[in-house]
C-alpha positions as CSV (number, residue, x, y, z in Angstrom):
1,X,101.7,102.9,-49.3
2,X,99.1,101.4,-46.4
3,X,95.4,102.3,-46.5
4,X,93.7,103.1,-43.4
5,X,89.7,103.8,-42.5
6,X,89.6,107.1,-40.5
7,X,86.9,108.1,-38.4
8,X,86.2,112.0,-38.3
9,X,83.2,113.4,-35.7
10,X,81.6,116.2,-36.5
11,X,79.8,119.5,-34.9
12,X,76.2,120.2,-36.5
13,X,76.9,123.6,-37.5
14,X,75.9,125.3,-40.9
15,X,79.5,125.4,-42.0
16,X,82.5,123.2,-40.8
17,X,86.0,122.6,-41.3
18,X,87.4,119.1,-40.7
19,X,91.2,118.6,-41.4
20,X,91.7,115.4,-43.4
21,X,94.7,113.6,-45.1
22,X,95.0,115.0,-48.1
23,X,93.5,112.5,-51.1
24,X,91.0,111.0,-48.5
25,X,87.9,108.7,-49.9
26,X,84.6,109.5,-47.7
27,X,83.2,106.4,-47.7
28,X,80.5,106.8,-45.0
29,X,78.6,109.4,-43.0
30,X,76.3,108.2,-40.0
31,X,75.8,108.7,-36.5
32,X,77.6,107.1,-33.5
33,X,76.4,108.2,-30.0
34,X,74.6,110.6,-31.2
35,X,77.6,112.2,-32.9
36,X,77.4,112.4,-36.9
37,X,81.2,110.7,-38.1
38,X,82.1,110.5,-41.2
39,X,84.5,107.4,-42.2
40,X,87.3,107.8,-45.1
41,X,89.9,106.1,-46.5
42,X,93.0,107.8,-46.7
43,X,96.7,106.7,-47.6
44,X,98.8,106.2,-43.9
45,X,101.4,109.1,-43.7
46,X,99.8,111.8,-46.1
47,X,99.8,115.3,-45.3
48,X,96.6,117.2,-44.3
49,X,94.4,119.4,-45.8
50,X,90.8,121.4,-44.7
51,X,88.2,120.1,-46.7
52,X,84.7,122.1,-45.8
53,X,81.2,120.8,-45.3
54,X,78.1,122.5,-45.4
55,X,75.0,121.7,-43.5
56,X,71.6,121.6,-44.3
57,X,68.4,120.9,-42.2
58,X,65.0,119.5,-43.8
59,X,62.6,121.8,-44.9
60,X,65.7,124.3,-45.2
61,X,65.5,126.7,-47.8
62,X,68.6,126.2,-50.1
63,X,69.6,128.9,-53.0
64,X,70.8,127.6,-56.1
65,X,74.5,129.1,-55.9
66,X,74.5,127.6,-52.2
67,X,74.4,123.9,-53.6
68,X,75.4,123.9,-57.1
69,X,79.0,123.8,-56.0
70,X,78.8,121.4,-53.3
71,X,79.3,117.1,-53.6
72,X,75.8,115.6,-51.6
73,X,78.0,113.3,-49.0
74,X,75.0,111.8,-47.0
75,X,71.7,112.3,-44.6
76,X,71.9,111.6,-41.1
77,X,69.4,111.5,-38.1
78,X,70.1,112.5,-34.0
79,X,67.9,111.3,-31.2
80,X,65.6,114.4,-31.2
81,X,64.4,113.6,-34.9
82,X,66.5,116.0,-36.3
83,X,67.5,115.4,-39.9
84,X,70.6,116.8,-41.6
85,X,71.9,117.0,-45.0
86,X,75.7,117.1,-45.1
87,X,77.3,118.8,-48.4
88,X,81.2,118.8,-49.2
89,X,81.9,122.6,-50.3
């Protein structure tokens, strides 16, 4: 089976729902034209799944049960000097 590197944009919301090939490796999450992306490798002709992210702002406040059950995926900028923390649910 053929591996591929993916690109997925995503919206800055609090919560969001991206549809991936199931099994998928994130390997990267930055910002392209002012868009955040994140990258993943994922096996060519796999079915797809929803995977959730959740998104957190700097100086956010962030409750325990909010983050104990999510997978820290990366920290990314946009022009304005907004920071984000992106979290895999």
């Amino acid at each position: 089976m053929s591996k591929l590197i993916y690109k997925f944009e995503l919206k800055v919301l609090d919560v969001i729902e991206v549809t991936i090939p199931i099994g998928a490796k994130i390997l990267s999450l930055q910002v392209q034209n002012n868009i955040p992306c994140l990258w993943a490798l994922v096996d060519e002709g796999v079915r797809s799944e929803v995977r959730t992210f959740k998104t957190f702002g700097t100086g956010q406040y962030i409750f325990d049960k909010e983050i104990s059950c999510k997978k820290y995926i990366g920290t990314y900028q946009l022009q304005k000097g907004l920071v984000f923390h992106l979290f895999e649910v």
